[in-house]
C-alpha positions as CSV (number, residue, x, y, z in Angstrom):
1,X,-3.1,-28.8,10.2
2,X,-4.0,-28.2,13.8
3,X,-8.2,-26.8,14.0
4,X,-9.7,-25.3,17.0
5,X,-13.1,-27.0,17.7
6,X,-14.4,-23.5,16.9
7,X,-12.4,-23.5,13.7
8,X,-13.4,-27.3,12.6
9,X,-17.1,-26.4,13.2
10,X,-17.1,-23.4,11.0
11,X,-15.3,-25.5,8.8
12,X,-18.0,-27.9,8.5
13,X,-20.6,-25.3,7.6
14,X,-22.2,-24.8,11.3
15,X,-21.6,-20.6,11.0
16,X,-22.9,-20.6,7.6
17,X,-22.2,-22.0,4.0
18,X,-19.9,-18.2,3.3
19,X,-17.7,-19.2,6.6
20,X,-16.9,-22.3,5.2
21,X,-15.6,-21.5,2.1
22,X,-13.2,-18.8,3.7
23,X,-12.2,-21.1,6.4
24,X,-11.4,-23.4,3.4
25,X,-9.7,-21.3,1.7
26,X,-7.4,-20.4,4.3
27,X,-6.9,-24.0,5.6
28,X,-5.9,-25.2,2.0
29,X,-3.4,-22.5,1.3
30,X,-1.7,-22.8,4.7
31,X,-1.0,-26.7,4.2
32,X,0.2,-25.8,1.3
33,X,2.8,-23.7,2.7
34,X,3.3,-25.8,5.5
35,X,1.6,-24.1,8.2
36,X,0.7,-26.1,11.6
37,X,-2.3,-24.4,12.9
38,X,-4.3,-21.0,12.2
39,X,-4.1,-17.7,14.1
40,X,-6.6,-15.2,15.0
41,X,-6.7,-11.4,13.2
42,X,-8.0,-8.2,15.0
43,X,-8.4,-7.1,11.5
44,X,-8.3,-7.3,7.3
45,X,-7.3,-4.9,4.8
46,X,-8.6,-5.8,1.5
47,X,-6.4,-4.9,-1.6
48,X,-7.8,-6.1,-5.1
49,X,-10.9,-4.0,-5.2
50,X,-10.2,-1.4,-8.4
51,X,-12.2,-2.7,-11.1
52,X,-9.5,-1.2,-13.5
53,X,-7.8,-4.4,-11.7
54,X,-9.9,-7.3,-11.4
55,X,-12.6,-6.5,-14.1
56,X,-16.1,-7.8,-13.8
57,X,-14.6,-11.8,-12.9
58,X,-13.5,-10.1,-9.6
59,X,-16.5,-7.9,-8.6
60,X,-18.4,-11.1,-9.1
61,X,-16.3,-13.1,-6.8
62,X,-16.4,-10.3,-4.4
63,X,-20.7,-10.7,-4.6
64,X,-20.6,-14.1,-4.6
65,X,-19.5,-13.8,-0.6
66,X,-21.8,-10.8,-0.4
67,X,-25.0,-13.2,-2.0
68,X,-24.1,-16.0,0.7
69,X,-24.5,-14.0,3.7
70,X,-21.2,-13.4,4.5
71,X,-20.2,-11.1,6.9
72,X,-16.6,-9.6,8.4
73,X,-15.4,-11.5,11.5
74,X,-13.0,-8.9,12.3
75,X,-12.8,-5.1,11.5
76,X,-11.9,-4.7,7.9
77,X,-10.9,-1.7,5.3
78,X,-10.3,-1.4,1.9
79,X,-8.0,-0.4,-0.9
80,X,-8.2,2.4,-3.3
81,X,-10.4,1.9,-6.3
82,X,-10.3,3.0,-10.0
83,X,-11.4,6.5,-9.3
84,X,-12.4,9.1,-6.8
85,X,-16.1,8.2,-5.6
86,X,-17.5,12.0,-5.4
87,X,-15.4,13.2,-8.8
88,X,-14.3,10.6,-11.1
89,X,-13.0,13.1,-13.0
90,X,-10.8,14.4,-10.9
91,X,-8.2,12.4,-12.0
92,X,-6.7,13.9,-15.2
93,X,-8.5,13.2,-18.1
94,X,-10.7,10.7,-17.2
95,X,-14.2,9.8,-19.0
96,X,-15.7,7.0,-17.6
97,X,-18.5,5.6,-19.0
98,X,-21.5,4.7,-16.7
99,X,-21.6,0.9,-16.8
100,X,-17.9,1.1,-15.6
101,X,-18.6,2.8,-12.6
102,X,-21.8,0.8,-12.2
103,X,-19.6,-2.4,-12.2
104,X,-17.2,-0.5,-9.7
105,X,-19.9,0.7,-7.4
106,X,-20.9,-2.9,-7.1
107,X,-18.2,-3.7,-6.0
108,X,-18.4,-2.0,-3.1
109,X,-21.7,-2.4,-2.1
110,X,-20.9,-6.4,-1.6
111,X,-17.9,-4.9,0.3
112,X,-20.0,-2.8,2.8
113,X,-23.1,-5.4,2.8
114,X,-20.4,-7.5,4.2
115,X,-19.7,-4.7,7.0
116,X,-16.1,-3.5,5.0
117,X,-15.0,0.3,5.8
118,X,-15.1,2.1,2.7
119,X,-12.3,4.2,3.9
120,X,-10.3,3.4,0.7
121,X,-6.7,3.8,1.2
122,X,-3.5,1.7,0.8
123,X,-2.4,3.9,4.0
124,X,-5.1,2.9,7.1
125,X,-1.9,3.8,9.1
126,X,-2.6,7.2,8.1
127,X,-6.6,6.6,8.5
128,X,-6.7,6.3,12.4
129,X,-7.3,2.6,11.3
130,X,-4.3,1.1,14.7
131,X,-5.5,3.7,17.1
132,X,-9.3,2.8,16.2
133,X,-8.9,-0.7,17.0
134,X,-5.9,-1.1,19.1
135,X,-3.7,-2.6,17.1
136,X,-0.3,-2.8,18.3
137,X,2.8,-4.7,18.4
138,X,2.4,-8.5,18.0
139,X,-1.2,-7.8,17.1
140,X,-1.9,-10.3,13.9
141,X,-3.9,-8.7,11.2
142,X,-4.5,-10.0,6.9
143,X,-3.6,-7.3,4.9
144,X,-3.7,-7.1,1.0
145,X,-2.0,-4.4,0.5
146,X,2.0,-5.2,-0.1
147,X,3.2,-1.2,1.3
148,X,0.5,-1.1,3.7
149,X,2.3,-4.9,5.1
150,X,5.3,-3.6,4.9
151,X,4.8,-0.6,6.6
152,X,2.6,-2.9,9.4
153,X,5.3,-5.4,10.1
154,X,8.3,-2.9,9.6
155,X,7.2,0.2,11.7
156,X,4.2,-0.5,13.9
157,X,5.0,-4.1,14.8
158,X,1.9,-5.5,13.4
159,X,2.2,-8.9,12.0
160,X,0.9,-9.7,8.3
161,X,2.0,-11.9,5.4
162,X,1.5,-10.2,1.8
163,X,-1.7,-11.4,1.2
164,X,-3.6,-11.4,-2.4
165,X,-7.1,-9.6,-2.3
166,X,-9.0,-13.0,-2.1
167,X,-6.7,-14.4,0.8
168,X,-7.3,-11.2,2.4
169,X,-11.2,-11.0,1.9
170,X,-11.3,-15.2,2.9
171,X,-9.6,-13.9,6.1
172,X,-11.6,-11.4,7.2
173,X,-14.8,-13.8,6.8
174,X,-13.1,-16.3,8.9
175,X,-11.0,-13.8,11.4
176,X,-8.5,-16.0,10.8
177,X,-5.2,-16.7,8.9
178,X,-2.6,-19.2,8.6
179,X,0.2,-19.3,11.2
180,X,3.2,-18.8,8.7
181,X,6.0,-16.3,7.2
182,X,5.7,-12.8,9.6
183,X,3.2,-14.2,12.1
184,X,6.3,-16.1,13.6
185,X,8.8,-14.6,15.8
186,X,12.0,-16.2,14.5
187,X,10.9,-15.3,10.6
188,X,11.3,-12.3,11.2
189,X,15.0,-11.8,12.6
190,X,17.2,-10.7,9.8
191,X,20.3,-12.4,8.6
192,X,22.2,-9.7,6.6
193,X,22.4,-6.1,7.5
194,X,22.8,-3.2,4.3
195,X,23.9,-0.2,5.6
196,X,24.0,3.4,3.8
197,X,25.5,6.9,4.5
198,X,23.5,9.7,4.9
199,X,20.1,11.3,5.1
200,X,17.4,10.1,2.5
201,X,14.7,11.4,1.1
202,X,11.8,10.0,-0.9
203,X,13.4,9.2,-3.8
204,X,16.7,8.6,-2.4
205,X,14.7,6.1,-0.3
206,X,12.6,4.3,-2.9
207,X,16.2,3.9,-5.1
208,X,17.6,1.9,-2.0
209,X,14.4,0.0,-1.7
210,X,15.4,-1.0,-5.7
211,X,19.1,-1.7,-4.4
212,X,18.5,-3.7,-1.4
213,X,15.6,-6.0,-3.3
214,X,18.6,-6.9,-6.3
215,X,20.8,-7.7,-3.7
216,X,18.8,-9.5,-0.7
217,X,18.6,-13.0,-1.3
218,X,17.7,-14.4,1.6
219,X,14.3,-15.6,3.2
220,X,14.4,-13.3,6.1
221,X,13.5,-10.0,5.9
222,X,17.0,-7.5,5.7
223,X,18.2,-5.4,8.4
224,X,18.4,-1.5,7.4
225,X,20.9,0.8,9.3
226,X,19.9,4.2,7.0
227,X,18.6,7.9,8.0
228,X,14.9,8.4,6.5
229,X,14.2,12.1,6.4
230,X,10.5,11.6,7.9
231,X,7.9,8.7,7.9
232,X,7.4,9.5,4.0
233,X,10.8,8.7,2.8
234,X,10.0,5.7,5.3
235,X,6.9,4.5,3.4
236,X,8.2,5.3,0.3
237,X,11.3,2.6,1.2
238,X,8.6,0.0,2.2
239,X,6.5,0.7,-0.4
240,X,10.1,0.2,-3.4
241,X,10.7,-3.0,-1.5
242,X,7.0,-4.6,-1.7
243,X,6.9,-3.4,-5.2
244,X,10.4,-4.1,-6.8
245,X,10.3,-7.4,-4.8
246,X,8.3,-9.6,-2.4
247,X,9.6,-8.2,0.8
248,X,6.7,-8.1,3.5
249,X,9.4,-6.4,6.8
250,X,12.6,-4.5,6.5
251,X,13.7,-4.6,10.1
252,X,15.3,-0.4,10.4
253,X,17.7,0.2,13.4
254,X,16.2,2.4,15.6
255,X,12.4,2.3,14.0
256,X,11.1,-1.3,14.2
257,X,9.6,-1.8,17.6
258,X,11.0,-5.0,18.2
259,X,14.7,-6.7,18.6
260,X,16.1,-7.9,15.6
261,X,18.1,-10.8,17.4
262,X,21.7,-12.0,16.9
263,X,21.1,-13.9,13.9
264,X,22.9,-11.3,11.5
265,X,25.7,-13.3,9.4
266,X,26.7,-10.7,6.6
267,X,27.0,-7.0,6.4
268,X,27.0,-5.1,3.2
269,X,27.3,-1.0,2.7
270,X,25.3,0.5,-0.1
271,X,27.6,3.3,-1.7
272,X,25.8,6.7,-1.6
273,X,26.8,6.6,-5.6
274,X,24.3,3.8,-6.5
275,X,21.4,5.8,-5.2
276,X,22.9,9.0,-7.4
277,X,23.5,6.9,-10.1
278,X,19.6,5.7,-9.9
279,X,18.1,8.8,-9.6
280,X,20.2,9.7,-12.7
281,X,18.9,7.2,-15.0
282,X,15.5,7.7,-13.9
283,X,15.1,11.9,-13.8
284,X,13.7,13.8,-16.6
285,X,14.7,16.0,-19.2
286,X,12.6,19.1,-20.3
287,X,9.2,19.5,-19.1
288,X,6.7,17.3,-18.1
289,X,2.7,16.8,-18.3
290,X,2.4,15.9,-14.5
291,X,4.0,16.0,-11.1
292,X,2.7,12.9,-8.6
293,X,2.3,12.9,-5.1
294,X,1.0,10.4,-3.0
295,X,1.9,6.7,-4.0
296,X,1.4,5.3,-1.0
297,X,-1.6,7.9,-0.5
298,X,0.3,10.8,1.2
299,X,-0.3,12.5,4.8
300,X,-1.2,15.8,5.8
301,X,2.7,16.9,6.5
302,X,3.9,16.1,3.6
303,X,1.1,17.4,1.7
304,X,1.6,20.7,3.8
305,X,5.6,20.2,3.4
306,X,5.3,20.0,-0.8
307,X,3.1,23.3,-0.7
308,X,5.4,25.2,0.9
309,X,8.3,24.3,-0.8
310,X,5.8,25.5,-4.1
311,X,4.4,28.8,-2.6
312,X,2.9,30.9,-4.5
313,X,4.7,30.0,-8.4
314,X,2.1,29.3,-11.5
315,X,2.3,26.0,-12.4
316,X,3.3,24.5,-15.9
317,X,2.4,20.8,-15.0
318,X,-0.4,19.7,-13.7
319,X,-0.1,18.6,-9.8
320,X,-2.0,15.4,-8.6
321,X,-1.5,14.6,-5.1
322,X,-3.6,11.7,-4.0
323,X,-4.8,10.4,-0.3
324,X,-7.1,9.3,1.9
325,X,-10.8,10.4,2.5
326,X,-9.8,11.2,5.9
327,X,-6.4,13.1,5.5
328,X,-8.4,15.2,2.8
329,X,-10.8,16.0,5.2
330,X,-8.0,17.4,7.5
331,X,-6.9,19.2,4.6
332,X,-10.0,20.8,4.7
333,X,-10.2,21.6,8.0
334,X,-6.7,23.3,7.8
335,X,-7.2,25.3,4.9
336,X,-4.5,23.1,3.3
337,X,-7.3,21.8,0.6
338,X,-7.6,25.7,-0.3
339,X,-4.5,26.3,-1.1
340,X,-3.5,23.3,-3.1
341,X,-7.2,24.5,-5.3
342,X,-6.1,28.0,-5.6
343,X,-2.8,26.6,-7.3
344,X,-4.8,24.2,-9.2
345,X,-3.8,21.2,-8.0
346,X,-6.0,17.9,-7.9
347,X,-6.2,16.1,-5.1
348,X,-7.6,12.8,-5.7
349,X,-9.3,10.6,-2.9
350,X,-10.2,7.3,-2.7
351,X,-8.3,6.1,-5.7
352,X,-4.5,7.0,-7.2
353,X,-2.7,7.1,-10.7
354,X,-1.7,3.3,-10.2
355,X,-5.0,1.6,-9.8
356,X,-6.8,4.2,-11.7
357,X,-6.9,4.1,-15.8
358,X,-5.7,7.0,-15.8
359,X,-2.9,5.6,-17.9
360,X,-5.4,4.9,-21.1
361,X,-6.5,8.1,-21.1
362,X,-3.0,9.6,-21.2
363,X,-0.9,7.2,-23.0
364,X,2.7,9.2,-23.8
365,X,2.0,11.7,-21.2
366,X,5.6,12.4,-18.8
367,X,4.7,12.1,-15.2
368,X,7.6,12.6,-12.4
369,X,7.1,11.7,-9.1
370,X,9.7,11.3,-5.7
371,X,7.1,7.6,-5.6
372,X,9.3,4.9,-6.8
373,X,5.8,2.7,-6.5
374,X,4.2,5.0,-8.9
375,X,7.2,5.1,-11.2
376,X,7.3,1.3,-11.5
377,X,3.5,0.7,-12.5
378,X,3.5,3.8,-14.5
379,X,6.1,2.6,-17.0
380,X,5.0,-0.3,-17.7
381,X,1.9,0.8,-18.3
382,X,2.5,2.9,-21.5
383,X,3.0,6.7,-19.2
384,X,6.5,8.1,-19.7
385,X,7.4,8.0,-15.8
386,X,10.1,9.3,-13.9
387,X,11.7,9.3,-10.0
388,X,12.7,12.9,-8.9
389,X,14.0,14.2,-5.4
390,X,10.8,16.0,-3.8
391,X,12.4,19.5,-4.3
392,X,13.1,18.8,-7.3
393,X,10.1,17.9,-8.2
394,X,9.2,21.7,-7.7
395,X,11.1,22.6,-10.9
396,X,9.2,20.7,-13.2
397,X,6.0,22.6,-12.0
């Protein structure tokens, strides 16, 4: 592999012992992939940081950077963790005892010795994060966080390969990344098209998302020629595809902000049926415990849009709509917070049902939610999940 001078010397050790190890890191995986040089990042998003994920082995190897001096070359965030930092109970039913939130808060004090935003989101795109630091289209970044990559590479333009927590944390140290996958132009002009009829809304979305991933086959990422309802039936796509397979981009006619070439060999329609048939299998009969919103972390719209579609009903389920630290504090701001309260909804920051253990303290409960993310983890983690149509999930409440 090609090495800047400025790359070979903080390979050697000459910015610091932590340095190296990223830089080593990094070098060895992109040989191993077959990468010819390295490229720089404007900035990291670290995914991997829920100690409900990694456990005490992982907080450890997150202080053992913290312990060698290391600091962030590049602007850096951070994922959602096991539980929301000001109420850990807020989740439903949690009861954490105090050496597990001991080991989590270690976790991110390393993180923010290290100079990491504790925004704790898998949505910075919702957190300000592009317009803070400029990122825009072409702009290489390391994030960890397979919807957040999607939605970087698919909607704003931003280049990232799916990176695992550590590559994504060695990254940031170094400010750089291997030269591979999305960071090159011609790896990211699709080769077959899918095409569907209609309008789509969450659900509808994140069933497609399943469809395309059983049928794409091919390296490149596919080309999608659908109507999203709104950026959260958009995310909710991204987020199917990163989670039902190990697509990084969807290039989607009309959204992507860049051209998708003339590379496109095969075109295939999706039948309006499958997505019916889906949604189908995977609604709910009779009632359920809870209704979820927010997997990705949800925005202040659609968090406005699902209130008003509930108005002013009692609630049978319990509601948990989870986001960022900053869209709640817009919430807040509106009055939106207030209302979702007086219905007596939770809304969780910093953390969501997926990364949380919310599942062991729950085991059996039924959840529905329009998140075909959060219905994927969910079930196979002992919760009785299931996908519902956002206004439908209004019945269940």
């Amino acid at each position: 592999m090609f090495l800047t001078k400025e790359e070979e010397r903080a390979l050697r050790g000459e910015e610091g012992e932590a340095k190296a190890r990223a830089m080593q890191v990094i070098v060895r995986v992109g040989e191993a992939l077959g990468a010819e040089r390295l490229v720089e990042i404007k900035h990291a998003h670290i995914s991997g940081v829920s100690f409900e994920n990694i456990g005490e082995p992982g907080v450890e190897f997150i202080e053992s950077f913290a312990s060698l001096g290391a600091r962030f070359s590049v602007p850096t965030s951070v994922n959602p963790i096991s539980y929301d930092v000001e109420e850990p109970s807020r989740i439903p039913g949690l009861q954490l005892p105090p050496e597990y939130l001991r080991w989590q808060e270690r976790a991110l004090k390393a993180l923010a010795k290290m100079g990491a935003e504790l925004e704790l989101t898998c949505t910075p795109y919702y957190a300000g994060v592009p317009e803070r630091y400029n990122l825009k289209k072409g702009d290489h970044v390391a994030w960890g966080e397979s919807s957040a990559v999607a939605y970087a590479n698919s909607v704003l333009g931003i280049r990232s390969n799916r990176e695992g927590g550590p590559l994504a944390l060695a990254a940031a140290i170094a400010g750089r990344t291997y030269y591979y996958g999305m960071h090159i132009d011609e790896e990211r002009k699709p080769r077959v098209e899918y095409s569907v009829e209609g309008e789509l809304e969450e659900a509808e979305a994140g069933a497609l998302g399943e469809i395309v991933v059983s049928l794409h086959k091919d390296s490149r990422p596919p080309l999608i020629r659908a109507r999203f309802s709104g950026d959260a039936a958009v995310r909710e796509f991204l987020a199917a595809v990163s989670t039902a397979g190990d697509l990084a981009m969807a290039h989607i006619a009309g959204l992507t902000p860049e051209s998708p070439g003339e590379e496109v060999r095969e075109r295939l329609e999706v039948e309006r049926g499958e997505i019916e048939e889906a949604l189908a299998r995977l609604r709910p009969e009779g009632d359920v415990d809870f209704v979820y919103v927010g997997c990705p972390h949800s925005s202040l719209g659609e968090l406005r849009e699902l209130l008003d579609m509930i108005g002013s009903r009692r609630l049978r389920a319990k509601l948990v709509i989870s986001m960022s630290r900053s869209v709640f504090l817009e919430a807040l701001k509106e009055g939106v917070a207030e209302r979702a309260a007086r219905l007596g909804a939770a809304l969780v920051r910093d953390s969501c049902l997926v990364v949380s253990p919310f599942y062991r303290f729950n085991k059996g409960s039924r959840v529905v939610t329009n998140s075909f993310k959060a219905y994927y983890y969910l079930s196979r983690r002992g919760v009785k999940a299931y996908l519902a149509r956002t206004r439908d999930l209004v019945s269940y409440l």
